[in-house]
C-alpha positions as CSV (number, residue, x, y, z in Angstrom):
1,X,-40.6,26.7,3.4
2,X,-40.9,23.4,5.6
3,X,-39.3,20.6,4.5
4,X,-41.0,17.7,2.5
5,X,-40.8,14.1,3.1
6,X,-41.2,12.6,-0.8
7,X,-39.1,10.6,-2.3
8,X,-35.3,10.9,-4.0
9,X,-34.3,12.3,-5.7
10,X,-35.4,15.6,-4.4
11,X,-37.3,17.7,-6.7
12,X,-35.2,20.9,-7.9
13,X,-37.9,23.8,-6.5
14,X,-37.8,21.5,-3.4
15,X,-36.0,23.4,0.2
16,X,-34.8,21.1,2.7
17,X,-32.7,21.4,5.6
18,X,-29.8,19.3,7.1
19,X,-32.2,17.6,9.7
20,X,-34.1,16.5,6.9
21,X,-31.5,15.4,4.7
22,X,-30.2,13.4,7.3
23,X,-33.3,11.4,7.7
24,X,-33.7,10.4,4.7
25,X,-30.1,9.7,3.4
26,X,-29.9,7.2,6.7
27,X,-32.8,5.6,5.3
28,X,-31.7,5.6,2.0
29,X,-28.6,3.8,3.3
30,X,-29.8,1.7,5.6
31,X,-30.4,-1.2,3.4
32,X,-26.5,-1.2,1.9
33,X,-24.5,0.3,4.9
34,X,-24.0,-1.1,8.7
35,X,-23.2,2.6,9.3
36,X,-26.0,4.3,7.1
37,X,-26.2,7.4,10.2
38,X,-22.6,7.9,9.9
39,X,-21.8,7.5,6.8
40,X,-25.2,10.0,5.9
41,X,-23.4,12.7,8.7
42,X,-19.6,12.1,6.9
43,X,-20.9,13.1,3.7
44,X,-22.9,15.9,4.3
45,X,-20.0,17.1,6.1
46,X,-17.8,16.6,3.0
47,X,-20.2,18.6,0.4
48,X,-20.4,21.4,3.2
49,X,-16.6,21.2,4.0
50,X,-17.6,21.8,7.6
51,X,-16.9,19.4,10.9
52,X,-19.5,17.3,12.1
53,X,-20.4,19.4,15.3
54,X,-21.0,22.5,13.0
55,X,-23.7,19.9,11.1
56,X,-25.2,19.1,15.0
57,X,-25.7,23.0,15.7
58,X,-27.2,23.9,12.6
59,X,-29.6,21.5,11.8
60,X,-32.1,24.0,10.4
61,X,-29.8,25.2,8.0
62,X,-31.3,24.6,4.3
63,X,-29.1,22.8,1.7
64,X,-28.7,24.4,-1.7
65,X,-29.6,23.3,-5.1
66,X,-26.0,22.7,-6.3
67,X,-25.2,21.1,-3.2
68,X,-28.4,18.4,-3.0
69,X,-27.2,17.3,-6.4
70,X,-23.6,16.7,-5.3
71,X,-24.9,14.8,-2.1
72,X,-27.7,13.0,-4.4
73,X,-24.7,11.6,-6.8
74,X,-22.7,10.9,-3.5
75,X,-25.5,8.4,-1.8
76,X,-26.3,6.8,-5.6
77,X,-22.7,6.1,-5.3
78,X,-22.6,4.9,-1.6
79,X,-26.0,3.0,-2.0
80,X,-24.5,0.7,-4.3
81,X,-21.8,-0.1,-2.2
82,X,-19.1,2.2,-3.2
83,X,-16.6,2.8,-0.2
84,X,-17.1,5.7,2.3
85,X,-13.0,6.5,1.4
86,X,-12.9,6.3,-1.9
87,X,-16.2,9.3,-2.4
88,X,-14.3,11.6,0.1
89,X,-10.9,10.9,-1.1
90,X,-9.3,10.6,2.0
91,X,-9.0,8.8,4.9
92,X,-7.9,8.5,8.7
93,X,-4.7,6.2,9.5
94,X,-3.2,5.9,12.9
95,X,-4.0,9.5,13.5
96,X,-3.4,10.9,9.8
97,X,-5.0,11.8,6.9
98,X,-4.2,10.2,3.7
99,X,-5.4,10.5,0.2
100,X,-6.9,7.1,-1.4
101,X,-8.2,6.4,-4.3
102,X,-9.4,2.8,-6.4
103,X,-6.0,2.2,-7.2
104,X,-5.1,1.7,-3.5
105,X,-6.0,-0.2,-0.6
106,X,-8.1,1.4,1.9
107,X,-5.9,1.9,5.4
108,X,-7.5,0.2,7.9
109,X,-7.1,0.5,11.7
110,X,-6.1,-3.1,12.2
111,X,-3.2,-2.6,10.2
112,X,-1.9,0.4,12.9
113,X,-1.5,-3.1,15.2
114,X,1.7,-3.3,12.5
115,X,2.7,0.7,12.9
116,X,2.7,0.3,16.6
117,X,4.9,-2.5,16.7
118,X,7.8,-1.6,14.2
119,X,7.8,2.3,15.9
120,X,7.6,0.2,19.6
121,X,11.3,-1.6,17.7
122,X,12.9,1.5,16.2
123,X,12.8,3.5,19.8
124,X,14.4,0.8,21.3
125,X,16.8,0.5,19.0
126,X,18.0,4.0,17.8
127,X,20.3,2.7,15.3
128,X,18.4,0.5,13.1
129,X,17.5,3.5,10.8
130,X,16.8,2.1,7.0
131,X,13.6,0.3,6.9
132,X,11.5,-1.2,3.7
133,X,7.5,-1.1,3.3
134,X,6.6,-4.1,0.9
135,X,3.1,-3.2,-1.1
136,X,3.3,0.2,0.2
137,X,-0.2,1.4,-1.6
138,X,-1.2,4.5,-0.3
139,X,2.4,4.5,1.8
140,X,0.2,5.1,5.0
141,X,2.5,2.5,7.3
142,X,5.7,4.3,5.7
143,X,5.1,7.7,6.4
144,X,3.5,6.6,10.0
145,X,6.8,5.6,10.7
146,X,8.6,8.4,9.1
147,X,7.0,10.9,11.0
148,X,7.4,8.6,14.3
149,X,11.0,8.6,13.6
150,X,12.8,11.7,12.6
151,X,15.9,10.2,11.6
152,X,14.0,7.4,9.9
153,X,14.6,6.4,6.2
154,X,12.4,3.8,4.3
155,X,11.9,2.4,0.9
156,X,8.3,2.0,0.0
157,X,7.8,-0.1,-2.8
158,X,4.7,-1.4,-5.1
159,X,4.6,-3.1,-8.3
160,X,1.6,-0.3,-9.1
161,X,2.4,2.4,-10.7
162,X,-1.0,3.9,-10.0
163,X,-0.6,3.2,-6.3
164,X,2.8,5.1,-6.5
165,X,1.6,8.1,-7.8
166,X,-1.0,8.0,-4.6
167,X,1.8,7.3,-2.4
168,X,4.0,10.2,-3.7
169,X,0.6,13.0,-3.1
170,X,1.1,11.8,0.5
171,X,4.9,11.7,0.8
172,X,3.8,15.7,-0.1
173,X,0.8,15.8,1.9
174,X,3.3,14.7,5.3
175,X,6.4,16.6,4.3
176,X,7.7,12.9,4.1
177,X,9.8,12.7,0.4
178,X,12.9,12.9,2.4
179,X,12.4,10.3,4.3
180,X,10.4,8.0,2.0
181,X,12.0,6.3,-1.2
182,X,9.6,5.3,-3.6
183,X,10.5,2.4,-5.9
184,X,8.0,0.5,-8.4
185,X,8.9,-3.3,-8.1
186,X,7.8,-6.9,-7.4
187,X,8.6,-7.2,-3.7
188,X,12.7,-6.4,-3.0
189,X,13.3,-8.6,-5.8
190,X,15.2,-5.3,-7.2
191,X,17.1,-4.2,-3.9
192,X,20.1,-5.1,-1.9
193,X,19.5,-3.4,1.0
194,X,20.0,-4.8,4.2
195,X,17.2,-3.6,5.8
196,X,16.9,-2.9,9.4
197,X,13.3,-3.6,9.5
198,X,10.4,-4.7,6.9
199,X,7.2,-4.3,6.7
200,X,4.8,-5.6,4.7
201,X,0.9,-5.4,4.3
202,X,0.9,-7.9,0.9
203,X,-2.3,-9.7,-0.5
204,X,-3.3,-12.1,2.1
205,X,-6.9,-13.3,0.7
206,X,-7.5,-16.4,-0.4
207,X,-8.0,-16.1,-4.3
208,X,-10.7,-18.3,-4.7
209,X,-13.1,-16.2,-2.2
210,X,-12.3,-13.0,-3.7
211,X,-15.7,-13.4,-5.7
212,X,-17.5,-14.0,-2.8
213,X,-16.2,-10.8,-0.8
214,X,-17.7,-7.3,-1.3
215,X,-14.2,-5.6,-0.7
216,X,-13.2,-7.1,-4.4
217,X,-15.9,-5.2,-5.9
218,X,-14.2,-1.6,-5.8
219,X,-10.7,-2.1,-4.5
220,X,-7.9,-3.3,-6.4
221,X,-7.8,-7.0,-6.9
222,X,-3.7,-6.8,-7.3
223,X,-3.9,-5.5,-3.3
224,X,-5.9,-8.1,-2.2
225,X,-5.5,-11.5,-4.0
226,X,-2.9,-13.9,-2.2
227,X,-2.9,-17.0,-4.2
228,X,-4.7,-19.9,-3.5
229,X,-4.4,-19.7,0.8
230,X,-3.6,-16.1,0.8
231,X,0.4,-16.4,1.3
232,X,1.7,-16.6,-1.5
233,X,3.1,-13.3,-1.8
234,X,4.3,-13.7,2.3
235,X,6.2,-16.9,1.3
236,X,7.8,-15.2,-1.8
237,X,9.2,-12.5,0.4
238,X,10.1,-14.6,2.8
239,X,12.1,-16.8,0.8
240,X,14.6,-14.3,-0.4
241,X,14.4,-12.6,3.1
242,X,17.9,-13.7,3.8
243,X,19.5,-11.7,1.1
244,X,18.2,-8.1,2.4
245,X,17.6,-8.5,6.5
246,X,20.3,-6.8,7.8
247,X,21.5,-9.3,11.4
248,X,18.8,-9.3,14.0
249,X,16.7,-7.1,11.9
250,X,12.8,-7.4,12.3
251,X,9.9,-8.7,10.3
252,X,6.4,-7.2,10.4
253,X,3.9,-9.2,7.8
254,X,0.2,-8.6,8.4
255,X,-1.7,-11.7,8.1
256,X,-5.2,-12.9,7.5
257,X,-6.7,-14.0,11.4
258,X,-7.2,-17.7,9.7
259,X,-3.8,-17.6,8.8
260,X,-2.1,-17.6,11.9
261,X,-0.9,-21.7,12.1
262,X,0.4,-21.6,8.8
263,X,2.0,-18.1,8.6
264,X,4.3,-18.9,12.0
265,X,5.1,-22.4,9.5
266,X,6.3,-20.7,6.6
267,X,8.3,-18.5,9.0
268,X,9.6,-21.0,10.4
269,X,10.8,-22.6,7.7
270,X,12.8,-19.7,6.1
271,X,13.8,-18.5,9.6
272,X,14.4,-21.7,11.6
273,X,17.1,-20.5,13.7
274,X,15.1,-16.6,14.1
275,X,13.0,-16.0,17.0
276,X,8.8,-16.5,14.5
277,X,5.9,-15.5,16.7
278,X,2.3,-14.5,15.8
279,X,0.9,-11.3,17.4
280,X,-2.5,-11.4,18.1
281,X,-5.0,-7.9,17.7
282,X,-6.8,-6.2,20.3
283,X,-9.6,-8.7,19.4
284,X,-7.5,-11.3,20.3
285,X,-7.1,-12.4,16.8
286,X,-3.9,-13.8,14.3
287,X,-3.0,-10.3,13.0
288,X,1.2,-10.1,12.7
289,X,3.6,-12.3,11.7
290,X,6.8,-11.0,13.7
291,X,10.4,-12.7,12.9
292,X,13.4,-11.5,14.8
293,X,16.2,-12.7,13.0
């Protein structure tokens, strides 16, 4: 039977194949999603639990009942601006692929600027072996660095319980829960370390513009909210720094790219003796505060 071209939802005697699906999920999209083409192609691959490429050479191929009513709840979902991560339940970090779910952050590839720069560190310094990830979430940066450094052990710690339990699913997923500690707490307030190196992707938004963002809608406002100019959190680790960095240990604090003046301030002012830069991202943007101490 040759596909139809009405409207969604599709009617249940209807038979339509994946080109046609396609088309009309990208223009179903295209009015909520930068991406609507992609994001049309990523779930149809998810309902058919098949690689993109296989969707490219079988473009005839007709979609079944039970599957255009999975796909139909998928792009309600999608249209009203639900994250592309959170309906597959997983997601691509500096290579890997982690579970997420709306009680973590989604990993984003500007935070692997971060993952780069402690694993760049630890290889040059094959000693400094016990590290901390502050706000862990989904503990993306902490098993990165795990699996970049056999030897490796770090403490990844949240004040969410919620987030935990996603974090432990991928300490599994990774073969990573002998390398990776994970402890429920407000920053290190609760540990004495010393730790060789910290990192540390904490709430750096602005409070009073959460409103105003669409990333406030569906992720978790405890991830994102830093106070009143986004470094409150970074300030409050900072300030009992000094207890747990182990001598000429390393810093790693993502930061908000409007942040950058202010962020090598506070470092400065906790660390004035420490060697405080701010690393820019491949966009040339504020991205990492980096303190040497």
């Amino acid at each position: 039977m040759k596909p139809i071209d009405s409207p969604w939802p599709v009617p249940r005697t209807t038979t339509i194949d994946l080109r046609a699906w396609l088309k009309r999920a990208t223009q179903r999209l295209a009015a909520s999603s930068d991406s609507a083409g992609l994001d049309a192609q990523v779930l149809l691959a998810a309902v058919l639990e098949q690689p993109r490429a296989w969707i490219a050479a079988h473009a005839e191929a007709s979609l079944t009942q039970p599957q255009l009513e999975q796909l139909e709840t998928l792009l309600e979902k999608r249209a009203q601006g639900e994250p592309l991560p959170y309906l597959l339940g997983h997601w691509e970090f500096y290579g890997r692929d982690f579970v997420v779910a709306p009680q973590v952050l989604i990993p984003r590839p500007e935070t692997e600027l971060l993952v780069e720069q402690a694993l760049d560190w630890l290889r040059r310094f094959p000693t400094r072996r016990l590290a901390a990830d502050v706000g862990t979430g989904s503990a993306a940066i902490a098993i990165s660095l795990a699996v970049g450094i056999p030897g490796l052990r770090v403490t990844a710690v949240d004040l969410s319980f919620p987030a935990l339990q996603v974090a432990q699913t991928n300490t599994r997923r990774h073969a990573c829960t002998g390398q990776v500690d994970l402890v429920q707490g407000n920053l290190l307030t609760a540990l004495a370390g010393p730790f060789d190196l910290v990192c540390a992707n904490l709430p750096y938004i602005p409070g009073p513009l959460l409103s105003q963002l669409e990333v406030a809608r569906f992720e978790p406002r405890l991830a994102l909210d830093g106070g009143p100019d986004g470094l409150v959190w970074v300030r409050l680790l900072l300030e009992d720094a000094p207890r747990w960095l182990a001598p000429q240990g390393l810093m790693l604090l993502e930061i908000e790219a409007s942040q950058g003046e202010t962020a090598l301030a506070a470092g400065k002012q906790f660390f004035p003796t420490a060697d405080v830069t701010v690393i820019a991202d491949y966009s040339q943007r504020p991205r990492l505060l980096k303190i040497q101490s």
